[in-house]
C-alpha positions in Angstrom: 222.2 136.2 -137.0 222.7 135.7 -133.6 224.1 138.5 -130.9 226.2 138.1 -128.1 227.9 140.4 -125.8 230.9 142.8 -125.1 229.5 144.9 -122.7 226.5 147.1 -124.0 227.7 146.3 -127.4 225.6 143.6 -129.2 227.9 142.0 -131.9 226.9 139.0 -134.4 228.3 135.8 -133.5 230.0 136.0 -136.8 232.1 139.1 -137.8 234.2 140.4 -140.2 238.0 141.1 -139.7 239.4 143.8 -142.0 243.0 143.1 -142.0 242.6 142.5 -146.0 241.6 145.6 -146.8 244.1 148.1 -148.0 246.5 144.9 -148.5 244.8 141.8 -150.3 242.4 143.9 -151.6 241.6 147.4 -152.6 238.8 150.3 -152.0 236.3 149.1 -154.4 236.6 145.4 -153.6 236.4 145.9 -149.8 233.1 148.1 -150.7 231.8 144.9 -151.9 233.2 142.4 -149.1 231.4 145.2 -146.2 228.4 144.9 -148.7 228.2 141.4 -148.7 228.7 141.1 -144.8 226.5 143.4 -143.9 223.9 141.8 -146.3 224.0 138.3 -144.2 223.8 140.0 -140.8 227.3 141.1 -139.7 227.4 143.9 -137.7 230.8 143.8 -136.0 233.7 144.5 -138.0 237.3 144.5 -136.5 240.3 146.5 -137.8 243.3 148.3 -136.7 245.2 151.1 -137.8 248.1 149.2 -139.3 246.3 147.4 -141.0 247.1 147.5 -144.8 249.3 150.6 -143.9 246.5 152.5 -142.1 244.5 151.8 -145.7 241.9 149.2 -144.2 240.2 152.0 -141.5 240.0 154.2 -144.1 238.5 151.5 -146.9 236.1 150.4 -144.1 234.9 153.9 -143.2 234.5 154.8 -146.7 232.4 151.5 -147.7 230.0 151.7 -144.4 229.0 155.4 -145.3 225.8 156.2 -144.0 225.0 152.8 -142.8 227.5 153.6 -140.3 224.7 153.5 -137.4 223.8 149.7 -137.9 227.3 148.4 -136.9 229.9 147.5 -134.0 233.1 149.2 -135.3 236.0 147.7 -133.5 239.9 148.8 -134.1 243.1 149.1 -132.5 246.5 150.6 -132.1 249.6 149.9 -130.3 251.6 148.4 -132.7 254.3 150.6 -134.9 252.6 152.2 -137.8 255.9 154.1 -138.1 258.5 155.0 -136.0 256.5 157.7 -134.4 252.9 156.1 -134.2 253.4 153.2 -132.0 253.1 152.3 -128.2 250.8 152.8 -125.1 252.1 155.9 -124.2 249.1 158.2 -122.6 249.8 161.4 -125.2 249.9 158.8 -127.9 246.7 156.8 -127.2 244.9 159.7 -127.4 247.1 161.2 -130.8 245.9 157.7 -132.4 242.0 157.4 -131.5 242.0 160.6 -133.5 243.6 159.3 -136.5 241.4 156.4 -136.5 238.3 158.4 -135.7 239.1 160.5 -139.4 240.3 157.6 -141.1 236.9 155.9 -140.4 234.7 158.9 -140.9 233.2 158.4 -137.8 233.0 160.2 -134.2 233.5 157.7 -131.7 234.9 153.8 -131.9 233.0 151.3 -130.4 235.5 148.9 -129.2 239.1 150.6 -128.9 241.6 147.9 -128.3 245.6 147.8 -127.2 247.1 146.0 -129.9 249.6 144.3 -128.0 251.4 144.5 -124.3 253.6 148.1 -124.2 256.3 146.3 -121.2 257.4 150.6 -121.4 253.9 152.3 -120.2 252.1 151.3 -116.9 249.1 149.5 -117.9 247.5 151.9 -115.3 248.8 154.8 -117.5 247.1 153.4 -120.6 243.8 152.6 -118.8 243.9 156.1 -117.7 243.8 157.9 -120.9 241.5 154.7 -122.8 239.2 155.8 -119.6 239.7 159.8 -120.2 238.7 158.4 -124.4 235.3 156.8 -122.9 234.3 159.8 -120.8 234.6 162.1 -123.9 232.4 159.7 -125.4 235.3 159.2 -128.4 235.1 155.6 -127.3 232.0 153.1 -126.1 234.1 150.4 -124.4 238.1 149.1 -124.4 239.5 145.7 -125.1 243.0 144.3 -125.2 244.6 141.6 -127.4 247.9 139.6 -126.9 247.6 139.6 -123.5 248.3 136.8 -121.2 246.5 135.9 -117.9 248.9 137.6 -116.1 248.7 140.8 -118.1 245.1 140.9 -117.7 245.2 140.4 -114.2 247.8 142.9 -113.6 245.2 145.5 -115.6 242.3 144.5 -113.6 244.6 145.2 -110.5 245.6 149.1 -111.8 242.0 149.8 -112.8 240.8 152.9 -110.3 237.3 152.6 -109.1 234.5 153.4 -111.6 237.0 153.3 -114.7 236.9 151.6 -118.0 238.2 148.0 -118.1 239.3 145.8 -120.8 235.7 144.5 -121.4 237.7 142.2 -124.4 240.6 140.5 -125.0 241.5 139.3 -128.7 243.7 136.6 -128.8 244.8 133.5 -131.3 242.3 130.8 -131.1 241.4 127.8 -133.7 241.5 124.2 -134.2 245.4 124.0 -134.8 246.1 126.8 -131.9 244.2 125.8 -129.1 246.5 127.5 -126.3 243.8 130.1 -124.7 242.6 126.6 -123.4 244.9 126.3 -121.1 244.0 129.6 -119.0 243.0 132.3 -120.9 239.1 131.6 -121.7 238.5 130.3 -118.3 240.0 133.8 -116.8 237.7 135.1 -119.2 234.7 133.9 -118.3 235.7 134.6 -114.9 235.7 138.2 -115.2 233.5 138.3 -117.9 235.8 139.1 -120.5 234.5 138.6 -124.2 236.7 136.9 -126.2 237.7 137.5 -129.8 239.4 135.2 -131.8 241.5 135.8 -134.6 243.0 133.4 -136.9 240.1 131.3 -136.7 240.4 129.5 -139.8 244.3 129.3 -139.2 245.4 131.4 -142.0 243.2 129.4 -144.1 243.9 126.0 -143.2 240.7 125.2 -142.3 238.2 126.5 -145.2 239.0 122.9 -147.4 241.5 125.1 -149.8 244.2 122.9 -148.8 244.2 119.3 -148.8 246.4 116.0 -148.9 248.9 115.5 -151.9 247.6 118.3 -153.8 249.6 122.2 -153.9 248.8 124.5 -152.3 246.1 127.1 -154.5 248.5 130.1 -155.5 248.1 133.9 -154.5 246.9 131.8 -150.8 248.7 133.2 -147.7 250.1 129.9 -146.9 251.1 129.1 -150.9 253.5 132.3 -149.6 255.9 130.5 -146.9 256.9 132.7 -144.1 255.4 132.6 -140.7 251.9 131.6 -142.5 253.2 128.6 -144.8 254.5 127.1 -141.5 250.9 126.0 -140.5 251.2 124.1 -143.4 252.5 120.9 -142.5 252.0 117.2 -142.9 250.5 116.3 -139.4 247.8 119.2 -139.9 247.5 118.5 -143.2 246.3 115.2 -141.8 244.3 116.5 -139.3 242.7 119.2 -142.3 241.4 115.9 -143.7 240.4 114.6 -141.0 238.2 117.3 -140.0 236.8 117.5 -143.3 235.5 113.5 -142.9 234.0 114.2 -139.8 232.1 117.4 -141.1 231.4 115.6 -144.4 229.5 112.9 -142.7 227.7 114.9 -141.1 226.3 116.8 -143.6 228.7 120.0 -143.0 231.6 121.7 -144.2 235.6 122.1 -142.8 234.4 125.7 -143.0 231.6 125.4 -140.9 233.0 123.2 -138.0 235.6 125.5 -137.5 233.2 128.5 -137.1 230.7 126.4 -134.7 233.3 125.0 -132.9 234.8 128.6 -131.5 231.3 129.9 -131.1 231.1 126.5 -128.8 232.8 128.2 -126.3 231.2 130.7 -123.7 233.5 133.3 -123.8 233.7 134.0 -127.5 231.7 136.4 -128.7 232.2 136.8 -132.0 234.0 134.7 -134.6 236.4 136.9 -137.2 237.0 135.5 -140.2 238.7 137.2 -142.8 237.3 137.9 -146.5 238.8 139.0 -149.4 235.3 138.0 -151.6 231.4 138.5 -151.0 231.8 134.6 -151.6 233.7 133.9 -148.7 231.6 136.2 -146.2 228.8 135.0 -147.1 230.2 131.0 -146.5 231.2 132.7 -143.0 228.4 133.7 -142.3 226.6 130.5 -142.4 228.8 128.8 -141.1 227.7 129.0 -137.2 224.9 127.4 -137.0 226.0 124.2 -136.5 225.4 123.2 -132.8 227.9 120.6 -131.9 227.1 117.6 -129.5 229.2 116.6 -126.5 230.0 113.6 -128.2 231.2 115.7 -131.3 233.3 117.7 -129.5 235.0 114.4 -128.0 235.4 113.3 -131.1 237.2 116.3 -132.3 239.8 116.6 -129.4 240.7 113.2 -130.7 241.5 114.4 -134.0 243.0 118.0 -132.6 244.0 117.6 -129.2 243.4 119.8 -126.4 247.2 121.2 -124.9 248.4 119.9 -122.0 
C-alpha cells in the first residue's frame, strides 16, 4: 500500500481508526480487525485514551503483540477520561503518555496528539512538556486535532527554537463535511502539516449501507439518532445516491470514492476509517486506489458542493 508522510513516520495512505475497540467491539474481535488490517498493508493505527473507556489502547496493544515494530501507533489525550484525567495541563500530559504507554504495551507513541484545544493551559505550556515527551524519546513526533487555523497558528507562534511542533492536525473531513476547505488544508500544506481525517465515511453514510426509501440497517450508528442519526437526512440521502451512480458507472464503489477522494488531497496523509469486521478493513483498504480525474472531481463538487 502506498506511504505518505508525517514527519519521519511513514504511514499507509489508508489506516485504521480504533475508536470501536473497547466499545462496538470487544478484545477478541478487535484481535481480528488489527489482523485483518495489518494483513492488507495498514500500518498506522489511531486511537486515544478515551476511547471505549481507555479499553481500545489496551485491546490494540494487546492484539499488535510482537508485531508491534511493523506499525505507526498514533493516540491522544486531552479529552476527560474522568474528572481527574483530562486537559493540557503540563503535569498531566506527561501523567497520561504514561498511561497510554502501559495500556499499549509499548515504550514510546509514535504520534502523540492533543485531543482538543485546552482554552485553560498556554499552548506554549503544552508544547513544552509534548517537547520534554520527544526528548525522553517516550514520543517520536506530536500532532493536534480540533484545532482551527488560528489555533495552529497561535502554536506555531509559542514554539521555542529547536522544539517539537504539531507535525499533524486531525480534523473532520468527508464528502458531507467539507469545512477544512475553507482554510484549514491550505494552512496545512503551508506549513507542512499532515492531515488526518476522521469521519471519512461520515459515520457511515458513505459505505452504500444506507440508501433512498429503505431503513436504516439496525445496530448502525446512525439507525441510533443522536448527534450521528442527524447526518441522516433527505438532501444527503440524495446526494448518498448520487454518489453511488457516479462510482457505479464507473466501475467503483460509494466506498471507494469516498476513500480516493480524501487521499486526492495533498495534505492528507492517511485516510482512517473505522472497522468493526476484517470485512470492512479489508473493503478500506482497497478502496484508494482509485485516481480521480479533474473532470471527476468537478463532477463531484456538483453533487456535494464545496463551502462557501
Amino acid at each position: 500500500m502506498e506511504k505518505r508522510r508525517i514527519g519521519s513516520l511513514a504511514v499507509s495512505v489508508v489506516g485504521l481508526g480504533c475508536n470501536n475497540f473497547g466499545g462496538r467491539i470487544d478484545a477478541a474481535a478487535t484481535a481480528k480487525v488489527v489482523e485483518a488490517a495489518l494483513d492488507a498493508g495498514i500500518n498506522f493505527f489511531d486511537t486515544a485514551d478515551v476511547y471505549g473507556g481507555t479499553k481500545s489502547e489496551e485491546f490494540l496493544g494487546r492484539a499488535l503483540g510482537r508485531r508491534r515494530e511493523e506499525v505507526v501507533i498514533a493516540t491522544k489525550f486531552g479529552m476527560a477520561v474522568d474528572a481527574g484525567r483530562q486537559g493540557a495541563k503540563p503535569d498531566y500530559v506527561r501523567r497520561a503518555v504514561e498511561d497510554s504507554l502501559r495500556r499499549l504495551q509499548t515504550d514510546r507513541i509514535d504520534l502523540y496528539q492533543l485531543h482538543q484545544p485546552d482554552p485553560t493551559v498556554p499552548i506554549a505550556d503544552t508544547l513544552e512538556a509534548l517537547d520534554g515527551l520527544v526528548q525522553a524519546g517516550k514520543v517520536r513526533a506530536i500532532g493536534c486535532s480540533n484545532f482551527s487555523v488560528e489555533q495552529i497558528r497561535e502554536a506555531e507562534a509559542a514554539l521555542r527554537a529547536g522544539a517539537a511542533r504539531f507535525l499533524s492536525l486531525q480534523n473532520e473531513y468527508s464528502l458531507f463535511h467539507r469545512e477544512p476547505e475553507r482554510d484549514v488544508l491550505a494552512e496545512c500544506e503551508r506549513r507542512g502539516i499532515a492531515f488526518l481525517p476522521y469521519f471519512p465515511l461520515a459515520s457511515g453514510l458513505l459505505t452504500g449501507k444506507y440508501r433512498k426509501n429503505q431503513p436504516a440497517p439496525q445496530g448502525t450508528r446512525l439507525s441510533s439518532g443522536g448527534r450521528f442519526g442527524r447526518v441522516l437526512t433527505d438532501p444527503n440521502v440524495d446526494r448518498v445516491e448520487s454518489l453511488i451512480q457516479f462510482a457505479t458507472l464507473r466501475g467503483h464503489t460509494i466506498l471507494e470514492l469516498a476513500i480516493s477522494w480524501l487521499a486526492t488531497r495533498p495534505a492528507v496523509a492517511s485516510v482512517i476509517p473505522g472497522a468493526t469486521s476484517p470485512a470492512q478493513v479489508r473493503a478500506n483498504a482497497a478502496a484508494a486506489g482509485w485516481r480521480l480525474a479533474a473532470d471527476e472531481l468537478a463532477e463531484i463538487d456538483a453533487i456535494v458542493p464545496r463551502p462557501h
